[in-house]
Structure formats: structure tokens, C-alpha cells
N, C-alpha and C positions, 0 to 999 in steps of 0.2 A: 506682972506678966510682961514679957519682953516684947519690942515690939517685931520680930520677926516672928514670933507668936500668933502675935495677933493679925500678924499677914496672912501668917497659914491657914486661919479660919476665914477668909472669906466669901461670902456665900456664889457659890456655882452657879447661880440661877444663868447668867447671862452667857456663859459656855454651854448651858444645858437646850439655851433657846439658840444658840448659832447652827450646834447640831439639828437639833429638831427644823430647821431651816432647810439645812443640805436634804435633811431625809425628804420634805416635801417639796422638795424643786426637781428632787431624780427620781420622786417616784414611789420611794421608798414605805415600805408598812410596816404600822406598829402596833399591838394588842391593842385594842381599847378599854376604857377604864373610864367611868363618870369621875366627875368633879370631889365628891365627896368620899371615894375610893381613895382618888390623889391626896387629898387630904391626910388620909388618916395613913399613907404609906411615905409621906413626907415628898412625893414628888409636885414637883411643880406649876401653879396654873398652867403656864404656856402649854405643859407638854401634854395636858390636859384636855386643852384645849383641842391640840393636834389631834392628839389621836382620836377623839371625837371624831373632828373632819373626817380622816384615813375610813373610818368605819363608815363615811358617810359614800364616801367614794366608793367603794370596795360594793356599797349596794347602786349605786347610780351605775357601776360598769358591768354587776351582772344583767340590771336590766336591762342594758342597753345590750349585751349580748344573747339576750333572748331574743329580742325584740327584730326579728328579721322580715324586712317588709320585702314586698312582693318584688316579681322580674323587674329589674332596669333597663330600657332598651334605648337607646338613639338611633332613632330611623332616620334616616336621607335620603332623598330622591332627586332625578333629575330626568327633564321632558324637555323635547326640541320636539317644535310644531314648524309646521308651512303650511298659510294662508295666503289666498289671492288679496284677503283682506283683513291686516296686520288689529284696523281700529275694531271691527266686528269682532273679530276672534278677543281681543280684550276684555270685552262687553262679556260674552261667553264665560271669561275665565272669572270674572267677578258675578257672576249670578251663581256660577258652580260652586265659589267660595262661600258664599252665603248659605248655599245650603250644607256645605259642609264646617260650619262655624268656624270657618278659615281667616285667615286676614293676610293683608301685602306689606310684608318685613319692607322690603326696599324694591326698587323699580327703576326702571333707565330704557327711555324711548328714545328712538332715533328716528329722523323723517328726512327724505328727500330736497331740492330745492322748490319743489311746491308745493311743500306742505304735507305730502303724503307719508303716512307713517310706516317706516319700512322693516324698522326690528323693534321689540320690546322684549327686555330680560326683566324677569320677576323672582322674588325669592318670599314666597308664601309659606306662613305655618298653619296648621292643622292640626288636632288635637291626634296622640298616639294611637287613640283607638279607631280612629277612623283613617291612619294613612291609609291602607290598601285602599279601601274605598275613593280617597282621594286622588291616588296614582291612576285607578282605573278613569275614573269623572273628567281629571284633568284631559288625560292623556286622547278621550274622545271628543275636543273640543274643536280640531281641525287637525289634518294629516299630520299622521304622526309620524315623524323621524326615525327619533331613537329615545329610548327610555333606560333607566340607568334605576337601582336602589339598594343600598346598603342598610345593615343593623349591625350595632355593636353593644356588646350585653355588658355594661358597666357594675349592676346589681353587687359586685362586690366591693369597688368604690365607694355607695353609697352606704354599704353596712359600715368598711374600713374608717370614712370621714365621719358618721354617726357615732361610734362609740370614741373618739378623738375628741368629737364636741363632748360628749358626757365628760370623760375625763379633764378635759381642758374647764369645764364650768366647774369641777367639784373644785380642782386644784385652785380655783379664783375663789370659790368660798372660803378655800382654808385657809388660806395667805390674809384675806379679806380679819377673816374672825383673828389671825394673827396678829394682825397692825393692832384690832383693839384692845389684844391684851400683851402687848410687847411695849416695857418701859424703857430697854438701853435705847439708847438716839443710833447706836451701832446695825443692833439689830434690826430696828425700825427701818433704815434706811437697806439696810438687806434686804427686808423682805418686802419693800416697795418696788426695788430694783424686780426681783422674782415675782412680784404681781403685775407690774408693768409687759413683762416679757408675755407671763402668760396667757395677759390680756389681748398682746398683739397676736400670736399663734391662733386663739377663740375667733377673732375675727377674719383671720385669713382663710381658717376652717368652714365656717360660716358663710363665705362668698364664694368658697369652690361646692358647697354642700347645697348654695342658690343657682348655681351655673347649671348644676347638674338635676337639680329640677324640673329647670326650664328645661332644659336638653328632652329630657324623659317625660315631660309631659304633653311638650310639644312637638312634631316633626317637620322637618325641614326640605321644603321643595323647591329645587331650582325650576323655571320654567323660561324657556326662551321660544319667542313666536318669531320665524323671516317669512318673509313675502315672496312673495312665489313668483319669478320672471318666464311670462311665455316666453319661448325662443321663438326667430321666423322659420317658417317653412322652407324649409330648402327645395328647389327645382327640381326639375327632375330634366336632366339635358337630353335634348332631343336632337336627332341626327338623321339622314336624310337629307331628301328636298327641301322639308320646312327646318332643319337644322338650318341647314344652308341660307335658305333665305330670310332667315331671324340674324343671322351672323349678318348676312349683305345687309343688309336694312341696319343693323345696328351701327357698322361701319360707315353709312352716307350719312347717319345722322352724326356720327362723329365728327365727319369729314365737313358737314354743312355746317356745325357748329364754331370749328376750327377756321372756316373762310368766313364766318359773320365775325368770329375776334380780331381777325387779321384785319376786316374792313373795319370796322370798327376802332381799333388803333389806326390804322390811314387814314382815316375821314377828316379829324381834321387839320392834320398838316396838309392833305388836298385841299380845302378848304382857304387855308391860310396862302397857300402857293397860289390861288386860283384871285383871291382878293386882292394878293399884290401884283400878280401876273400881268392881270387883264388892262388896268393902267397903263402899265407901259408898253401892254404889244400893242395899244390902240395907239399912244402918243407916236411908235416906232415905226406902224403903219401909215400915219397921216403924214411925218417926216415923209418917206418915201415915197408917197402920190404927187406930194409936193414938190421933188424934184425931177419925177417924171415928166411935171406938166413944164417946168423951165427948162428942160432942155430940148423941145422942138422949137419953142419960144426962139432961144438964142440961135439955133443952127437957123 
């Protein structure tokens, strides 16, 4: 036999497993057929193997497309309070919490320079089935502002990302059961690459299918407490006589206060002029006696 002959017979197996590769990274389905089937029809483990898996998928995606679980909702809310007294109202908003099996996500207090605490923003979750309850609880906890709540119904995201994860875990079985029965070093690293991949899409699936749990199982309340500034009283101006003489009287004390600053800045450079003055108008004066008294003397 010649050996271009013997070229022409060589066995397809590892053409037959490159396909069967493509077909299971795009998706693609193939009859199934047990091992012992394969056998006696001359086709080959791997594709055997495969199409196994495919039948395997093909029921993990109908039950996952049965499988419709109930409404998905994310609630959100939002509450601005005014309190005379920011730390009380606090206290309030954590007893409320408790009995709504609530807890404080994040929180940010601000206080005055003495210490007095004048705003606090809170961002508290509450289990879905008791927001309204929570909205109402919170919202009477001191004067209410403004109240704010949104829902947005997801429910079909969460069916969408659920049967993605089915699919995505059967496709890891099959690649999975593939590595152990794929001999070429070609293929193996094929279908390492195709398992790798589809291993990072399951996990990405997985951490939007956790976000959106929490989202829908818990709801989301903003809460902000300010402290409530009395204003003063504004007068009430009065006119007239006693107008009159609230303005005159307001005016002398002006005026009295204005001639105690002016005394006050003069005081003491008087003071200063008066210490050095009196020295010499005493020496100036005794000069001048003194020659009073000499001159009848000489005349």
C-alpha cells in the first residue's frame, strides 16, 4: 500500500472532537445517543460524550423555564424630618428599626461647635414586606418634611439571569466531561480555553443574580433628620407718642455712649498733658514771683 494510502485512512476522531467543540461553545444541539449506541454506529466517544451533556442541558433549561418565581420588586424610599432635637429623634429612629427588623446601612452626623448634633443622614434597610409599614413608622418619628417612594418590578431579570445560570452550569458540565475524554493536546487546550470562558460568564451571572436579591429582599430608606432653628420675634413698631419716645431715648443712649468713647480715647493723653504740664507751669509760676519780688527791691 502506498503511502499516500495510508494517509487517506487516518482516523477523524480529532476533526470530529474540534466540531463537536464549536457546536458546544455556540450552543448548538445534537440527538442523543448512549455510549453503547455510539459504539455499535462506529461514532465516537467524545461525541458521545457530548451529546450526553446537550440532553443534559436541554432538561436543566426547560426546568429552569418552568420554574417562575414570584414578583420582584425594589422599593426605595426617602424621609426628611425636622427635630428641635436631632440626638432624640435618633434614638426614636432606632427603636422603630428594631421593631421593624431594620438595620443602619450607613450614617453621617453633623454637630455644631458645641457639640450639638444638628443633622443626621441615614440610609436603613427593612425587609420588602414590611416597607410600607416602615415608610409609615419612620416617617412619624418627628415633623415630617417630605416623603418620596419608588418600585421598580425587576421579576423579569431575575427569571432572564436564572435560566443563563442553568445554562451557563450545564455548558461547564459539558466542556468539564470533555477535558476527560479528549486525547489531542489541540483539543484539550480548546476546550480549556471554552471552559475558562464559560466559567467567568457563571460567575458574573451569579453576582448580578446576588445584587438582585439583596435589592428584592431588602428595601431601601433614605432618612435625613435637621434641627429645627426658632427664628426671633420680630417687633411690631410702634408709633405715636411712645414711638416717639422709644426713638428719643434710643437716640441719647446712642449719643451717651458715643461721648463715653470720645472720653475715653481723650482720657488719657489728658492725662499725659496734665503729668507733664503741671511741672513746668509750677516751675514757670515760681520764675515769675521771683522776679516780681526783685524789682521793687532794685527801684
Amino acid at each position: 500500500m502506498s503511502v499516500a494510502a495510508r494517509g487517506g485512512r487516518r482516523p477523524l476522531v480529532p476533526a470530529t472532537l474540534l466540531l463537536l467543540v464549536v457546536l458546544v461553545v455556540t450552543g448548538c444541539s445534537a440527538p442523543s445517543s448512549r455510549s453503547n449506541d455510539a459504539a455499535a454506529t462506529g461514532q465516537a466517544p467524545e461525541s458521545a460524550a457530548g451529546a450526553k451533556a446537550l440532553a443534559s442541558t436541554r432538561s436543566d433549561r426547560l426546568s429552569a423555564s418552568h420554574a417562575v418565581p414570584e414578583r420582584a420588586v425594589i422599593s426605595t424610599g426617602s424621609i426628611e424630618l425636622v427635630s428641635s432635637d436631632v440626638s432624640a429623634t435618633r434614638t426614636r429612629l432606632d427603636a422603630a428599626l428594631s421593631r421593624l427588623d431594620g438595620r443602619v446601612a450607613d450614617e453621617h452626623t453633623a454637630t455644631d461647635d458645641h457639640g450639638t448634633v444638628t443633622r443626621s443622614h441615614l440610609v436603613v434597610r427593612v425587609p420588602s414586606t414590611r416597607f410600607d409599614q416602615a415608610m409609615t413608622d419612620l416617617s412619624g418619628v418627628a415633623s415630617l418634611r417630605s416623603s418620596s417612594r419608588r418600585a421598580e418590578d425587576v421579576t423579569t431579570q431575575v427569571i432572564d439571569i436564572g435560566a443563563r445560570i442553568a445554562a451557563e452550569r450545564a455548558g461547564v458540565r459539558r466542556l468539564r466531561d470533555l477535558v476527560s475524554h479528549t486525547a489531542s493536546l489541540g483539543s484539550l487546550l480548546a476546550v480549556e480555553r471554552a471552559l475558562t470562558q464559560r466559567q467567568g460568564e457563571l460567575e458574573s451571572l451569579r453576582q448580578q443574580q446576588a445584587y438582585l436579591a439583596d435589592q428584592t429582599s431588602l428595601a431601601t430608606i433614605t432618612v435625613d433628620v435637621v434641627r429645627k432653628v426658632s427664628s426671633a420675634p420680630v417687633e411690631a413698631s410702634a408709633g405715636g407718642f411712645v414711638g416717639g419716645l422709644r426713638h428719643g431715648w434710643h437716640g441719647l443712649v446712642v449719643l451717651v455712649v458715643a461721648f463715653l468713647v470720645a472720653f475715653g480715647a481723650v482720657l488719657p493723653f489728658a492725662v499725659l498733658a496734665l503729668l507733664l504740664g503741671m511741672p513746668s507751669w509750677l516751675v514757670t509760676r515760681r520764675m515769675l514771683r521771683m522776679r516780681r519780688l526783685r524789682t521793687p527791691a532794685e527801684s
